[in-house]
C-alpha positions as CSV (number, residue, x, y, z in Angstrom):
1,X,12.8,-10.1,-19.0
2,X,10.5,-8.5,-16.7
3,X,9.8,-4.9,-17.0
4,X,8.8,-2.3,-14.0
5,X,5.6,-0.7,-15.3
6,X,4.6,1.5,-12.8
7,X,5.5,2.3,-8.7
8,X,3.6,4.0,-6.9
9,X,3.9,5.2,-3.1
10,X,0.9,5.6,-0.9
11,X,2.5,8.0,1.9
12,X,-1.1,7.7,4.5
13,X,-2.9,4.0,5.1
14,X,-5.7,3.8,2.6
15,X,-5.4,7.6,0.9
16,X,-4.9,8.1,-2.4
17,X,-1.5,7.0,-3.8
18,X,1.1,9.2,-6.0
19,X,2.6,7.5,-9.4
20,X,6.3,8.0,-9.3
21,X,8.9,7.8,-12.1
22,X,11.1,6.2,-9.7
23,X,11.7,5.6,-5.9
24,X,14.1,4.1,-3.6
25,X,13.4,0.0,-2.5
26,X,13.9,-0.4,1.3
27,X,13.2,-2.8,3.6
28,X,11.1,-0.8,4.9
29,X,8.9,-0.6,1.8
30,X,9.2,2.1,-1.1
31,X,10.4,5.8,-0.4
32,X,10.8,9.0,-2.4
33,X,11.9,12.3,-1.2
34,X,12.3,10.8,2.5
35,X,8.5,9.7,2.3
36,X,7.8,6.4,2.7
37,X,5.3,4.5,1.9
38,X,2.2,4.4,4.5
39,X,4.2,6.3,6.7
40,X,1.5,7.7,8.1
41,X,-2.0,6.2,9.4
42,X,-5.5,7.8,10.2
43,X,-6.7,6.0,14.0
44,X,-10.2,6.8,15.5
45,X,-10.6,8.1,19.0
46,X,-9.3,4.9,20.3
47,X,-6.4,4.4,18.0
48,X,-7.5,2.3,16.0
49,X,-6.8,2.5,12.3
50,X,-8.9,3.1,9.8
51,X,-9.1,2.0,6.0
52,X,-11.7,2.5,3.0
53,X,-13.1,-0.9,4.0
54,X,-15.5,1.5,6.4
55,X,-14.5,5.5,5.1
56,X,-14.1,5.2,1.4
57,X,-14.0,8.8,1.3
58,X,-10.4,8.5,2.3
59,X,-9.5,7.6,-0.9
60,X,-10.6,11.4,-2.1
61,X,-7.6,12.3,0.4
62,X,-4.7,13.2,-2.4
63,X,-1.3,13.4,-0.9
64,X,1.7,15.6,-3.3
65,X,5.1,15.6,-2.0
66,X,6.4,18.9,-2.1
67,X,10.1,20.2,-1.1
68,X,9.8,20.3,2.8
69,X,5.6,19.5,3.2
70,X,3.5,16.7,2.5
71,X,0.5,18.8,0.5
72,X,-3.4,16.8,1.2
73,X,-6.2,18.2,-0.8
74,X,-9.8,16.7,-0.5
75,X,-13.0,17.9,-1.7
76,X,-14.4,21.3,-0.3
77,X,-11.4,21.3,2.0
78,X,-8.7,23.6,2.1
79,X,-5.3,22.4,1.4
80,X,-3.2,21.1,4.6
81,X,0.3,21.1,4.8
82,X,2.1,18.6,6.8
83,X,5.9,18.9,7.7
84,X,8.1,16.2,6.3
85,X,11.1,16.8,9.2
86,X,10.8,14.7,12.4
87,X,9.6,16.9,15.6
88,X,11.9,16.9,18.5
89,X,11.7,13.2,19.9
90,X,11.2,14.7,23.4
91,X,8.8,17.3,23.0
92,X,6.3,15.7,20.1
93,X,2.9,14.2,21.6
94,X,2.9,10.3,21.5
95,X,0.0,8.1,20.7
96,X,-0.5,4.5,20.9
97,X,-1.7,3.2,18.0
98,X,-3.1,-0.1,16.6
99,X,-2.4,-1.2,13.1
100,X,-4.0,-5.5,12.9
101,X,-2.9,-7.4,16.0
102,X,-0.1,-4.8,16.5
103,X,-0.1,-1.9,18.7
104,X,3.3,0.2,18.4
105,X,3.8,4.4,19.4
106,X,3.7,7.2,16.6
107,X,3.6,10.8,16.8
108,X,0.5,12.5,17.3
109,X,0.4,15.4,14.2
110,X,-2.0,17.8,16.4
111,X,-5.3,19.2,16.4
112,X,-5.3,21.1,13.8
113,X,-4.7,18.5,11.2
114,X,-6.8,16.0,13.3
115,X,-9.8,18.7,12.2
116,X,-8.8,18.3,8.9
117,X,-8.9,14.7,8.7
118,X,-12.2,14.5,10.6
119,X,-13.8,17.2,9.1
120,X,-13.0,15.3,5.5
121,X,-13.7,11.5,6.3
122,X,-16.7,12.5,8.2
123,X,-15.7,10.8,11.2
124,X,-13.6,12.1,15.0
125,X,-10.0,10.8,14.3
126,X,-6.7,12.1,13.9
127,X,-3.3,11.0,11.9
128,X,-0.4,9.6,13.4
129,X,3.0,9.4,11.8
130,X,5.5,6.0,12.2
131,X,8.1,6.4,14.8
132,X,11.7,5.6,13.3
133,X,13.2,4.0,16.5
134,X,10.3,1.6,16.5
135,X,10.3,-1.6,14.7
136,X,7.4,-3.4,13.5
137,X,8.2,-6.7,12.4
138,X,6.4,-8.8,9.9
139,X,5.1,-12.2,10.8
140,X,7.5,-15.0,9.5
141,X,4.9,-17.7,9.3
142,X,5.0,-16.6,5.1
143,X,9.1,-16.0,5.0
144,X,10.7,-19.1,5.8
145,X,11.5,-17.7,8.8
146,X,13.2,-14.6,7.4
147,X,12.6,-11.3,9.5
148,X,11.4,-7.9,7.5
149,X,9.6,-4.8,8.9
150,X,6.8,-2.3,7.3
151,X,5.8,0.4,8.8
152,X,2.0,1.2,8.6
153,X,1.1,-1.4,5.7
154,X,-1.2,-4.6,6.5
155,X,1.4,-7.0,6.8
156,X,4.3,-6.3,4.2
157,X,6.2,-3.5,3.2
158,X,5.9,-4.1,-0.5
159,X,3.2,-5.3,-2.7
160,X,3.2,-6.3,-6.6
161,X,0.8,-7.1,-9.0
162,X,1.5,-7.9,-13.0
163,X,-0.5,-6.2,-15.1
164,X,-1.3,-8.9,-17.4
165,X,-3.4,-10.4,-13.7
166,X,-5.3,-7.2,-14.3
167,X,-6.5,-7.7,-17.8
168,X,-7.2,-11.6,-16.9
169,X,-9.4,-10.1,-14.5
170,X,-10.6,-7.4,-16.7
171,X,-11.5,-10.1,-19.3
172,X,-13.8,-11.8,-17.0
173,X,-15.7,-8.5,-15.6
174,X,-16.2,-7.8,-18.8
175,X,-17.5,-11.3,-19.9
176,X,-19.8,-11.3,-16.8
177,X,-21.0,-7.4,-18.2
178,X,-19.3,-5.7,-16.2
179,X,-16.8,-2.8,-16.4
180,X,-13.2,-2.8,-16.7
181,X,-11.2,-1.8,-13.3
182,X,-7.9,0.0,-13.2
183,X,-5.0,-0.5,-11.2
184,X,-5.7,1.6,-8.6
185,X,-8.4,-0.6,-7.6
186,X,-5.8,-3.1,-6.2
187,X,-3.2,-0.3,-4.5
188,X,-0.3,-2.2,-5.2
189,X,3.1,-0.5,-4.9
190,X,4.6,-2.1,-8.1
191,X,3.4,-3.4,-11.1
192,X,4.8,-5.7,-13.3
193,X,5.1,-5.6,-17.1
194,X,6.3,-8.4,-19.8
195,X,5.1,-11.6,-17.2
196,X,1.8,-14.2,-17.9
197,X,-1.8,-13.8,-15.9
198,X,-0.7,-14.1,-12.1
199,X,3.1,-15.4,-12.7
200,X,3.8,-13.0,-9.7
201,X,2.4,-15.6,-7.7
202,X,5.0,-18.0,-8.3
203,X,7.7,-15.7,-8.4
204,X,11.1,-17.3,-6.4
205,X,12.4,-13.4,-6.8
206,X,12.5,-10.3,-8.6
207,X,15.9,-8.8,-8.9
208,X,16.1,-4.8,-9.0
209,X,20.4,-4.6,-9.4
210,X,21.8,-5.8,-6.2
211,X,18.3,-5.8,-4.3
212,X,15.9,-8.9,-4.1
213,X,12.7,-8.9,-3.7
214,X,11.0,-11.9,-2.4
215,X,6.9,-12.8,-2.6
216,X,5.9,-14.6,0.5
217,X,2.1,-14.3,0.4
218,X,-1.2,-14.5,-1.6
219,X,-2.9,-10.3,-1.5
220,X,-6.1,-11.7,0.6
221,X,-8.8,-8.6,-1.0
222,X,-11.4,-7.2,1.3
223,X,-14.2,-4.8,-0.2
224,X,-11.7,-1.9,-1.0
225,X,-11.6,-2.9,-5.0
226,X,-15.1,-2.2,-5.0
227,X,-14.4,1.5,-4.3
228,X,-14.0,3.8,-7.2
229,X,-10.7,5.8,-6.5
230,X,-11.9,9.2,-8.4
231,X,-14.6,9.4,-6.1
232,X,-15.1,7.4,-2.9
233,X,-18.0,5.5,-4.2
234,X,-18.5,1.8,-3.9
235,X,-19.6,0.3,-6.6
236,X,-20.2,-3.8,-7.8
237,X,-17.3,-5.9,-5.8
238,X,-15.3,-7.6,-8.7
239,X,-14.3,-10.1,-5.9
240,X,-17.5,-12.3,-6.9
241,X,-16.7,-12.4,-10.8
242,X,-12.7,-13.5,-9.0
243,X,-14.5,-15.8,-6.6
244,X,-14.2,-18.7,-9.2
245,X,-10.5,-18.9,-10.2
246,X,-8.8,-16.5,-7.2
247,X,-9.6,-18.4,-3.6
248,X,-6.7,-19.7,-2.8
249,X,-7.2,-22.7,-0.3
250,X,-3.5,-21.7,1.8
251,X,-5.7,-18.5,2.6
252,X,-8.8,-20.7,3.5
253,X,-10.2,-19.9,0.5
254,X,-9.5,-15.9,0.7
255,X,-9.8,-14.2,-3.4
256,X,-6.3,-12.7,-3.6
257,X,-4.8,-10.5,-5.8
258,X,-1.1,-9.2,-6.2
259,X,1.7,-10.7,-3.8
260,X,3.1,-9.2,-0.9
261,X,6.8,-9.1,-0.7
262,X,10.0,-8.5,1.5
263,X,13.8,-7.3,0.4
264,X,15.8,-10.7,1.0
265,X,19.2,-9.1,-0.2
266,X,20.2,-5.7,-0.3
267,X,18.4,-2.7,0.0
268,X,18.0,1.2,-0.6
269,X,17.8,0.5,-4.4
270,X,17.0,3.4,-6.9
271,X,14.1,1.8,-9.2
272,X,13.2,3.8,-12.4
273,X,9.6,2.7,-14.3
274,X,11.0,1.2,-17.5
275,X,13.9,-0.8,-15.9
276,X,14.1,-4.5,-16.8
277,X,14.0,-6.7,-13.4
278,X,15.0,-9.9,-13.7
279,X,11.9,-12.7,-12.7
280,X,12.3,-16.0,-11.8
281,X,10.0,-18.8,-10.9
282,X,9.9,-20.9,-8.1
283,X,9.3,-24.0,-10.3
């Protein structure tokens, strides 16, 4: 039986993550508190969106979920508080945004926390927050067809990684002379106990009580495991040491890492770190 080591819930694109004892599984991605996960994105002057591929600093960005705020801390910055309710659909600024190849609405969260967010990437941009009447569908070229949503994640709302994959990789980083990575490394949202090296990739489902969760494609990994997430520095790219045994020729020989996922059956699941989760392979 599989276990549920860890889930963790990034509430802005490419900020720093919060560990959670447990959450709820949408289809939407995770959620805790009424945050969900990448609920909120950081966009240049044109929208677009930005990740630590280019602003590694954002992972110094710390997110706490407090009773009614979202709580960001950074270095030399001063706390900022955001407010978890919804402003009034008809009087809240609208932006549009582009995530990928997809360009949907979101609110506009002001000036004042657009300073913030400049002031500590280093950059002019500003942070937008998913609109709930808008639905961004994933592509179902990987799902057989099924149809899911995210909201601001790359492509799917949930991502897994066992950590048994981790110390594979771990082992070989350290063969090569290099240092061992964490987790965090990898940002996924849930990570697996008590399965082999990489079994996640060939997972048919992973059952959290009435809820399934189904893999559909290979993690692809750009240059964000490179970047230490205590302190926004790149450092060697493990992806070179993973270049051997992790291309993956469906993904035109992209290194991947982890599996992103979609809720098949069910929904709005209470998962608890610890909980068994039953695993099954596809062959």
């Amino acid at each position: 039986m599989a276990i549920l080591s860890d889930i963790i819930l990034y509430p802005i694109k490419s900020c720093a993550g919060i560990h959670l004892r447990e959450a709820v599984l949408t289809r939407s991605g995770l959620m805790s508190e009424h945050v969900f996960d990448r609920e909120w994105m950081v966009v240049d002057e044109q929208g677009r969106f930005l990740t630590q591929r280019e602003h590694p600093r954002m992972a110094l960005i710390v997110p706490s979920i407090k009773a009614t705020t979202l709580e960001l801390r950074a270095p030399g910055m001063l706390r900022l508080e955001i407010e978890l309710g919804l402003p009034h659909p008809q009087l809240a600024p609208m932006l549009d945004v582009q995530v990928w190849d997809d360009s949907v609405r979101a609110y506009d969260c002001d000036d004042v926390t657009a300073t913030w967010f400049s002031n500590a990437i280093g950059v002019p941009c500003r942070l937008v927050r998913f609109h709930p009447d808008v639905v961004r569908a994933t592509s179902t070229k990987w799902t057989d067809g099924v149809a899911a949503e995210t909201m601001f994640a790359d492509g799917y709302p949930v991502l897994i990684a066992g950590a048994a994959s981790l110390d594979d990789v771990n082992d070989k980083l350290r063969a090569a002379g290099r240092e061992a990575l964490p987790m965090n490394r990898f940002r996924p949202n849930l990570v697996i106990g008590d399965i082999g090296a990489f079994e996640e990739d060939y997972a048919d489902f992973l059952q959290f009580g009435a809820t399934v969760l189904k893999p559909v494609k290979p993690c692809s990994r750009c240059p964000i495991p490179s970047v230490d997430q205590a302190t926004g520095v790149p450092g060697p790219d493990p992806l070179d040491v993973m270049h051997g045994y992790r291309a993956k020729p469906e993904l035109d020989g992209a290194i991947c890492f982890g599996m992103n996922a979609i809720v098949t059956e069910g929904g709005d699941e209470r998962i608890v770190v610890g909980q068994d989760i039953g695993f099954e392979l596809a062959f």
